[in-house]
N, C-alpha and C positions, 0 to 999 in steps of 0.2 A: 483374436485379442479383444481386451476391452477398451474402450473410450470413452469421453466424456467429457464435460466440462463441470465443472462447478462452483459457485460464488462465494466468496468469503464476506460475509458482511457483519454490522456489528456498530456500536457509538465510535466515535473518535479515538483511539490509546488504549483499547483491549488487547491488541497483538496479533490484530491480522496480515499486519506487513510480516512480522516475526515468523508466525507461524509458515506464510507462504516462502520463505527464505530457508525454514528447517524442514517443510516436505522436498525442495529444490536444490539442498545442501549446496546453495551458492546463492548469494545475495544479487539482486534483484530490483525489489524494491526496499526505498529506504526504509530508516528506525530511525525516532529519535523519541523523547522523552515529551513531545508537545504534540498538544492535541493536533488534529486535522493535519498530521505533516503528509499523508496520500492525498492526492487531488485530481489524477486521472485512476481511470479502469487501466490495473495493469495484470497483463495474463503471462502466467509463469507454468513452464510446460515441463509436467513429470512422464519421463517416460523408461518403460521398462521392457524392453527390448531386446531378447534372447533368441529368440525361436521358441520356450516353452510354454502351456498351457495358463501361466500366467502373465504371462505378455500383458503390456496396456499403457495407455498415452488418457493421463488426464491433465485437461488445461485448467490450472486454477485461474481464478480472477478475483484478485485484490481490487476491493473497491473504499472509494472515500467514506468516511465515517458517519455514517446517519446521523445528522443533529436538527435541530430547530435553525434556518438558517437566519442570519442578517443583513447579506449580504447578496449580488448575484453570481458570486463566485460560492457561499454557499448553497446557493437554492441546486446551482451547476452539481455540484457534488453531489448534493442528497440524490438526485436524481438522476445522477449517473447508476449510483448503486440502487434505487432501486427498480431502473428499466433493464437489470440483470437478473429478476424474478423469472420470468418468462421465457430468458435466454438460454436460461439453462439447464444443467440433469439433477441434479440436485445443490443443496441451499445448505451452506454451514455459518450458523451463526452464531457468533465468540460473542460471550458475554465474559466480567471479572468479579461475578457476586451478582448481589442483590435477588430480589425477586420481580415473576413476572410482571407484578402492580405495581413496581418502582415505574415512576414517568418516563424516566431513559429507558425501560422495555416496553414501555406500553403503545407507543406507537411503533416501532419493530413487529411487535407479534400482533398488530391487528393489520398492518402490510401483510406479512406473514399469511394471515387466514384466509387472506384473500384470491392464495393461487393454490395452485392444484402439486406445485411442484414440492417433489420430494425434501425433508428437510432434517442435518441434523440440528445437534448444541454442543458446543465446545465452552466448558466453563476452565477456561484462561486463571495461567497464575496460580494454580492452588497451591503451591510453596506459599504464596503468603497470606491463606487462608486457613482460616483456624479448623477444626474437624467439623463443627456445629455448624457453622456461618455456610462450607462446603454441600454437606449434610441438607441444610435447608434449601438453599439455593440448587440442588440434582434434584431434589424431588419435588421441591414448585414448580421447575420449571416439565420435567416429566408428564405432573398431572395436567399442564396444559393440552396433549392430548398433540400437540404439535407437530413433535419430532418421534423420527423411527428409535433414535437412541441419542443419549445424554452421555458425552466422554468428560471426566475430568484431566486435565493434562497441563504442562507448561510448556508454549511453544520454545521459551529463552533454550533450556535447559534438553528436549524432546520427549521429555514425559511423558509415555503415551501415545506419544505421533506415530509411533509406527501402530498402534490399534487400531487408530483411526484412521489410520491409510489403509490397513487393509478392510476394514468397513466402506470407505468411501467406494475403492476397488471393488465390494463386491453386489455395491448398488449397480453400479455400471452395466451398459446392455453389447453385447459384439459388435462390432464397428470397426472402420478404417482409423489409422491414425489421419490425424487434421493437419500435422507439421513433421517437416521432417525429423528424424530421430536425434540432429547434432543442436535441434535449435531447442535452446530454453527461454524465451522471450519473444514476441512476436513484434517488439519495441526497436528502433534503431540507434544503432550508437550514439547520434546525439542526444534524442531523448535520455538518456541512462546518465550521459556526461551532465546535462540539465541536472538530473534531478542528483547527482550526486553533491555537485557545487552546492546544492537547493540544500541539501541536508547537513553542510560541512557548515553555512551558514546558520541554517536552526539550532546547530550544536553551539556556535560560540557568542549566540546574538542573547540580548534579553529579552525578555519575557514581551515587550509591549510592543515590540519590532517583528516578531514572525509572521503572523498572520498578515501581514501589507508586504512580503515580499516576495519576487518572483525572479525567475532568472530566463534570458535568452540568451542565446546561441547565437553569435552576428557572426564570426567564420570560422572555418571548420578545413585546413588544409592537411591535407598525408601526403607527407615526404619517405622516400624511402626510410629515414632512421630516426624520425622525429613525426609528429602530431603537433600544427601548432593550432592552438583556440583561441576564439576571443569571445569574452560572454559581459551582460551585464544585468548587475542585480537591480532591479527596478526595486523602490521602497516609495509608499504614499507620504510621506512629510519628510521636510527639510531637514526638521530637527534628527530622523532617523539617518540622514547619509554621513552625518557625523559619527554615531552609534557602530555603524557596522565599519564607516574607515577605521575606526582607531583612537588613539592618542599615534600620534606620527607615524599614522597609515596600519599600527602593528598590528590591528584584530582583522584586517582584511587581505594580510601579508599571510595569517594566521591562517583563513580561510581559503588563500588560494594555496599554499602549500598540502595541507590535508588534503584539499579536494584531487591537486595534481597526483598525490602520490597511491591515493587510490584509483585515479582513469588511469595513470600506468599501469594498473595490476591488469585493469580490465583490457587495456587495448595492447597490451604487449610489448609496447613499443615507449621509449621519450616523451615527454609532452612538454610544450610550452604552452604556459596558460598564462591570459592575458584578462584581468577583471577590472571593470569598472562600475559606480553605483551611480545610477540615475534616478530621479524623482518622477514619478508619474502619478497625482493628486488623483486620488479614488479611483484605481485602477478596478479594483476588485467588484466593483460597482458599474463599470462601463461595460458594455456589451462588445464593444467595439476590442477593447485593450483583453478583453478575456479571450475573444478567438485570436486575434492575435499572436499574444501569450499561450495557445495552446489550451484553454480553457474553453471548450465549446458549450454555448448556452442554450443550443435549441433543442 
């Protein structure tokens, strides 16, 4: 059989969570519509597993969004993604348009030229690209000389994904599978519960509240016919704990409802979910409150 690993990398809001959830056909890691919503390396595990000659187990790994960071929970992310240059068999990087000399690729592809590993290009979205804009954007980035092949596709929709699954497949070299055949995630439940709350929250907050919050896990008990949890959403200013309670609690009523009624699907079982929002002034910026938090900075 084949194996492999391979990195998804790309600016923030291309669709590399998307795309790893439609080669995995089951969700994963999250989606939501604001930028930088991945913030750890998450590996989601395809595997194909028959007994016949195309057998194969590749571990993708969704990573945070390459940007210019401000912060050190930015700096944490860029750098999460791109200390998975090296890590891995090959390099798929989603771009939604543009050209190579746009700024937002121009530091990508001169990382990029710097390693030896295999790489393709996934030009993301082309539903909402015009023919031309398409057009330009496949063959600038082509002539960069970068990549073995240039697929256009939409991860939402799977346009294509099966191409590029089987290109990925046949970069790949013989090997052992790395995980067993039933596991798609190398993640544990709470993490998943974490980040689902995390995403049920980016979906009904505004715009000026996402990027300052986080969520922990403070208990996690399984009863025979119930899961109860208890989590709380940490936010940098005072003014945001009002923002995400509500007007009489209801946009955080809002939040835990969604969040519960999908870690049901996931975990099989009941859940009692238990949220609260506390203030933690520049978290995102403490060294301290980011490992913590699950945000490792070294």
């Amino acid at each position: 059989m084949k194996s492999g690993f391979v990195s998804l990398i790309g600016r923030p809001n291309v669709g590399k969570s998307t795309l790893l959830n439609t080669l995995l056909g089951q969700k994963i890691s999250i989606v939501t519509n604001k930028p930088q919503t991945t913030r750890n390396v998450i590996r989601g595990v395809y595997n194909r597993i028959d007994g016949k000659a195309d057998d194969c187990q590749i571990v993708f790994i969704d990573t945070p969004g390459i940007h210019k960071p401000r912060t050190k929970l930015g700096e944490s992310m860029t750098q999460a993604a791109l200390n998975t240059f090296r890590e891995v068999d090959l390099i798929l990087l989603l771009v939604d348009g543009g050209l190579p000399d746009d700024p937002a690729h121009r530091y990508v592809l001169d990382q990029l030229a710097k390693v030896e590993t295999p790489k393709l290009l996934a030009i993301n979205k082309i539903d909402l690209l015009d023919p031309e804009s398409f057009r330009s954007t496949y063959e600038a980035f082509r002539e960069t000389g970068l990549f073995i092949d240039v697929f256009g596709l939409s991860a939402l929709s799977g346009k294509n994904v099966p191409a590029l699954l089987k290109t990925i497949v046949d970069q790949m070299e013989e090997g052992p599978p790395y995980f067993p055949e039933s596991m798609i995630t190398d993640h544990p439940e709470r993490f998943l519960v974490r980040e689902i709350i995390r995403e049920k929250a980016l979906r009904f907050l505004e715009e000026e509240v996402p990027h300052g919050i986080a969520v922990e896990i403070e208990s996690y008990e399984e009863e025979p016919h119930i899961t109860k949890i208890g989590a709380v959403i940490y936010c940098e200013k005072k003014s945001h704990k009002g923002i995400i309670i509500g007007k009489r609690g209801k946009k955080l009523k809002g939040i835990g409802k969604s969040a519960r009624e999908e870690i049901e699907a996931l975990l099989g079982v009941n859940v009692y979910l238990s949220l609260w929002v506390k203030v933690r002034e520049n978290w995102r910026d403490s060294r301290f409150a980011l490992r913590n938090l699950g945000y490792h900075n070294e």
